[in-house]
C-alpha positions as CSV (number, residue, x, y, z in Angstrom):
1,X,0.0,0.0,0.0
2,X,2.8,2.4,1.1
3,X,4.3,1.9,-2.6
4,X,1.1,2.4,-4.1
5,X,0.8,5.9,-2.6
6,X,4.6,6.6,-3.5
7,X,3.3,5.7,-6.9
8,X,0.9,8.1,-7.0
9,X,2.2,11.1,-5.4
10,X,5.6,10.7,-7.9
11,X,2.7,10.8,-11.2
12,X,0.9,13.6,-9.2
13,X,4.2,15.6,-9.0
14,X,5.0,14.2,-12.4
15,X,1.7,15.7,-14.0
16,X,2.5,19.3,-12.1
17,X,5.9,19.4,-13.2
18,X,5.1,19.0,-16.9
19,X,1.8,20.8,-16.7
20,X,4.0,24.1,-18.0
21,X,4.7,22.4,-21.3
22,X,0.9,21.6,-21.7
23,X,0.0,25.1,-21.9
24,X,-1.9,26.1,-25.5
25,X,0.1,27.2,-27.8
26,X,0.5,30.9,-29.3
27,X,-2.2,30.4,-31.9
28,X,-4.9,29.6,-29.0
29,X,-3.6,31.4,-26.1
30,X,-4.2,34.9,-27.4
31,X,-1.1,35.7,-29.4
32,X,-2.6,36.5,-32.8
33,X,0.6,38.0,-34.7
34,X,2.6,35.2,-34.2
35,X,3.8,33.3,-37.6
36,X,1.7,30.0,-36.2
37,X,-1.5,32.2,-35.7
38,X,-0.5,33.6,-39.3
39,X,-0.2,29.8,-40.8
40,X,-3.6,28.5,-38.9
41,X,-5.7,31.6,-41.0
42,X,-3.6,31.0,-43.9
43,X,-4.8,27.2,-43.3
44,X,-8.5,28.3,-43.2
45,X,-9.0,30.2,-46.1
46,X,-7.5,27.4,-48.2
47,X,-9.9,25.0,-46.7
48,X,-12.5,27.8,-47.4
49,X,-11.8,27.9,-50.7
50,X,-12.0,24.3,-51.7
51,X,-15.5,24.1,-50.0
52,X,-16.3,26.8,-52.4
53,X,-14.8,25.1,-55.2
54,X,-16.8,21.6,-54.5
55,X,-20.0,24.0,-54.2
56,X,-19.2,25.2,-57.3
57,X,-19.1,22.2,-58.7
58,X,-21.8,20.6,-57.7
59,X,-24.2,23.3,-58.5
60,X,-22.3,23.7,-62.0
61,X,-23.4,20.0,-62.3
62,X,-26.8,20.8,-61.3
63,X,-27.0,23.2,-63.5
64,X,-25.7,20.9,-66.6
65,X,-28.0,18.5,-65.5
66,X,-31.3,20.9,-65.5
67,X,-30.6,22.2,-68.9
68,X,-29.5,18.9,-70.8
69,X,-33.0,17.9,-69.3
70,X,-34.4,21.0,-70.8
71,X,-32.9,20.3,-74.2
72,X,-33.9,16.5,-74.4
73,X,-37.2,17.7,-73.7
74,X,-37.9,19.9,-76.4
75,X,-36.4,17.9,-78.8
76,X,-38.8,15.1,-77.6
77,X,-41.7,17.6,-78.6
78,X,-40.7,18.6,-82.1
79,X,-39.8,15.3,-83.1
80,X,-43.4,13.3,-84.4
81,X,-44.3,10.1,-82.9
82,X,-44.0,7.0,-85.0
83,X,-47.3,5.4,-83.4
């Protein structure tokens, strides 16, 4: 028992000794001119923009498909039937 709790107070003092490096870094903590905090924006527009580009995309596609639809239909009304 006596090695248990020698255990546990050396990872308690263990935990509070590192618990400096575990502080967030400059991004999070506050410091926004940093190169990091720079980088992390920099990061977000990119990602920003290819969301754009995939909604562009897709509605380009949407829009391909409503007027090829369009087209097919009005060629199916000029065109006779054979019955």
């Amino acid at each position: 028992m006596k090695l248990r709790n020698l255990l546990t107070l050396f990872l308690a003092a263990l935990l509070l000794h590192s618990a400096p490096t575990a502080l967030a870094c400059s991004a999070c903590y506050g410091k926004s001119d940093s190169a990091l905090a720079q980088g992390m924006n920099n990061g977000i527009f990119v990602l920003l923009g290819f969301i754009g580009l995939i909604l562009l995309g897709v509605s380009a596609f949407f829009v391909f498909i409503l007027r090829r639809a369009a087209r097919v239909q009005a060629q199916s009304q000029t065109v006779p039937n054979a019955n």
